[in-house]
C-alpha positions in Angstrom: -83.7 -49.1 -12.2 -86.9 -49.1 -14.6 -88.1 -45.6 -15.9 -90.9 -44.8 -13.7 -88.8 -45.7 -10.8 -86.0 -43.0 -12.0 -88.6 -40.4 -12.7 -90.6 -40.9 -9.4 -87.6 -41.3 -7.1 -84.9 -38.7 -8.9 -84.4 -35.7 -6.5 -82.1 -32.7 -6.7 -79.0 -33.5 -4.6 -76.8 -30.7 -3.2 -74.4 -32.3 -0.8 -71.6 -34.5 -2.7 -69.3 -37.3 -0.9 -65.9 -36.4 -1.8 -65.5 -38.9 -4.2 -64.3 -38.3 -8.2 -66.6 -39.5 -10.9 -65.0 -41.6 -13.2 -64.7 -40.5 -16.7 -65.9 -43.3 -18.8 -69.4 -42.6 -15.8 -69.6 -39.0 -17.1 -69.1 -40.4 -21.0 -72.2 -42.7 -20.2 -74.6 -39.5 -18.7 -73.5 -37.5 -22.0 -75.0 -40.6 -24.2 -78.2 -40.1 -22.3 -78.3 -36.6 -22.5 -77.4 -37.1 -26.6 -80.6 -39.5 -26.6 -82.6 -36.3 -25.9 -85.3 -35.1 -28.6 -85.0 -32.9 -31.3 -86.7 -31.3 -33.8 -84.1 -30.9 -36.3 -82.1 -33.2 -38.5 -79.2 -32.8 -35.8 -78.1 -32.3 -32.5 -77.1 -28.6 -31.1 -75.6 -29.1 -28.4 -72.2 -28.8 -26.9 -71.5 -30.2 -23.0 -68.6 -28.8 -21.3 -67.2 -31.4 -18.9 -65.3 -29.5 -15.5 -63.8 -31.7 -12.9 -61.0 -29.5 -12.1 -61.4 -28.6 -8.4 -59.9 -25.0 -9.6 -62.3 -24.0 -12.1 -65.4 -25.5 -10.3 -64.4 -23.5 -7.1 -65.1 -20.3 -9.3 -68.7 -21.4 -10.5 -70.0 -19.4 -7.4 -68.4 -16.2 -8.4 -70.6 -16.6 -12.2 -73.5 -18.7 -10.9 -74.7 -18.9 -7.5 -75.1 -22.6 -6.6 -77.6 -21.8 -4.2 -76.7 -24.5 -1.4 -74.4 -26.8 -3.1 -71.9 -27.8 -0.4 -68.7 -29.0 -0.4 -68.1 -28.4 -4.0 -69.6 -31.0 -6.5 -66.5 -33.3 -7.8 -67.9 -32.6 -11.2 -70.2 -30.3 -13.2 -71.8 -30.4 -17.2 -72.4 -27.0 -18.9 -74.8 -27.8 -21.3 -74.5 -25.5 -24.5 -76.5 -24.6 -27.7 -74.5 -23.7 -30.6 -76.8 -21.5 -32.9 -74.3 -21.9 -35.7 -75.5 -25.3 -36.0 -78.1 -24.8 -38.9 -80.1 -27.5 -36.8 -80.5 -24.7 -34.1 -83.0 -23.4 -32.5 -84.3 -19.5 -33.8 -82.6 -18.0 -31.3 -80.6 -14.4 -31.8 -77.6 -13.0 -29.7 -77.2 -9.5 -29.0 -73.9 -9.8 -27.1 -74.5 -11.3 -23.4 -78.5 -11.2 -24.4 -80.5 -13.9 -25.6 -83.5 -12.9 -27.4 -86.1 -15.6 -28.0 -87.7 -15.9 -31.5 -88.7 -19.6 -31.4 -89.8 -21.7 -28.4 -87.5 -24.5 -29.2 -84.6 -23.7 -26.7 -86.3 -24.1 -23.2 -87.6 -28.0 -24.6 -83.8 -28.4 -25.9 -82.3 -27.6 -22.5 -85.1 -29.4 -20.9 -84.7 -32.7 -23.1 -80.8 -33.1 -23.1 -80.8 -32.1 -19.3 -83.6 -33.9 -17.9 -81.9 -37.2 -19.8 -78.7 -36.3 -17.9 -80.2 -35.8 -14.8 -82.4 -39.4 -15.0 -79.4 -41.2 -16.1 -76.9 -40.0 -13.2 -79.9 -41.3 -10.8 -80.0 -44.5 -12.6 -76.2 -44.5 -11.9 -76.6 -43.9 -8.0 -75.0 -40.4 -8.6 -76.9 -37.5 -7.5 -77.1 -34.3 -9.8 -79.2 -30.8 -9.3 -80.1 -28.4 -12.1 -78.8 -25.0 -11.9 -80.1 -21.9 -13.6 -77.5 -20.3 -16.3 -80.4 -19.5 -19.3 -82.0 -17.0 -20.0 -80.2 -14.3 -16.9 -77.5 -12.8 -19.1 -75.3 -12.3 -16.3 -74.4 -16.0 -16.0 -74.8 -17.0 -19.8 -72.1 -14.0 -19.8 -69.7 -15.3 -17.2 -69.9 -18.8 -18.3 -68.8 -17.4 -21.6 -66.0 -15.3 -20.1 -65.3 -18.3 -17.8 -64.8 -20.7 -20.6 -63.6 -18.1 -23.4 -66.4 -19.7 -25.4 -67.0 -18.3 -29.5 -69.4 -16.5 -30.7 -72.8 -18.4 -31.4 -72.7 -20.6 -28.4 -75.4 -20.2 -26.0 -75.0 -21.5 -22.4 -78.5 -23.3 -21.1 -77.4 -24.7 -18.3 -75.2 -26.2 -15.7 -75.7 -29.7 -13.8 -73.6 -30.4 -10.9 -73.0 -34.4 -10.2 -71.3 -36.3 -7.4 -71.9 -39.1 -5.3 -74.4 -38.1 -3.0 -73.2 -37.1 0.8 -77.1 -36.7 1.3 -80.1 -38.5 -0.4 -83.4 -36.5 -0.5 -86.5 -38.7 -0.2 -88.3 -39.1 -2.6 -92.0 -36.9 -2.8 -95.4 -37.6 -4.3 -95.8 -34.7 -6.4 -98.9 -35.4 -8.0 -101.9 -33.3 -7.7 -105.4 -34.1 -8.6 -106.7 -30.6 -8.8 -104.1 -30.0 -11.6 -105.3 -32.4 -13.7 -108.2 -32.2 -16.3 -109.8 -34.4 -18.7 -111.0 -33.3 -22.0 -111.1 -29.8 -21.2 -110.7 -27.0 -18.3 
């Protein structure tokens, strides 16, 4: 699959085949998500891996998957670690996130846009789900995966085989789109 067909056809998938996704797959998504952008000198990220059935059954009670269903057979938390000194300028106040700098949202956005092309380009489907910047579920992802101090959670993809492929959509809009000024 070329790039522009990735990007044009990707589409958030919430229904998974009960099917396992092999590890050395999952090792392949991470290398794309690595490949992301960055500012800095080095990379400050972290991914949590969760395939057991156990621990992905209690996502819900953290983080709402908001129509996920049956369970995805796998999941990425993808972390910042702000004692990186390649990290973003962000500061923790216990389960709060304060903002300084805008480089978090384009780190979470790089690494997890990467991840989501790649498991498309791997026929797996993969949705986006909201963790940053609600401190509830930053917190229970931290409580969840007794995670130290000065690691911030941005987000969590869920990944499976699809049960159900969306179509894909023409999401381009003329009237948002202006040339050489408003």
């Amino acid at each position: 699959m070329n790039t522009l067909e990735a990007i044009m056809t990707r589409r958030s998938v919430r229904e998974y085949a009960d099917r396992p996704v092999p590890r050395e797959t999952v090792k392949r998504l991470l290398a794309a998500a690595m490949q992301a952008p960055y500012a800095g000198a080095g990379q400050p990220w972290h991914f949590i891996v969760i395939d057991d059935p156990h621990i992905l059954d209690s996502i819900p009670a953290v983080s709402p998957y908001r129509e996920i269903r049956p369970p995805a057979p796998a999941a990425i938390l993808v972390c910042l670690d702000l004692r990186l000194p390649e990290s973003p300028d962000l500061r923790v106040q216990g389960a709060m996130v304060r903002r300084t700098g805008a480089r978090a949202p384009r780190v979470r956005a790089a690494a997890t846009e990467n991840l989501l092309l790649a498991a498309h380009a791997l026929g797996l489907g993969a949705v986006w789900t909201a963790v940053y910047p609600d401190p509830d579920r930053m917190l229970g992802f931290t409580n969840l995966f007794s995670l130290p101090d000065g690691i911030v959670v941005l987000a969590l993809v869920t990944i499976g085989y699809p049960a159900v492929r969306p179509p894909p959509e023409d999401r381009y809009r003329e009237d948002r789109v202006h040339h050489n000024g408003w």
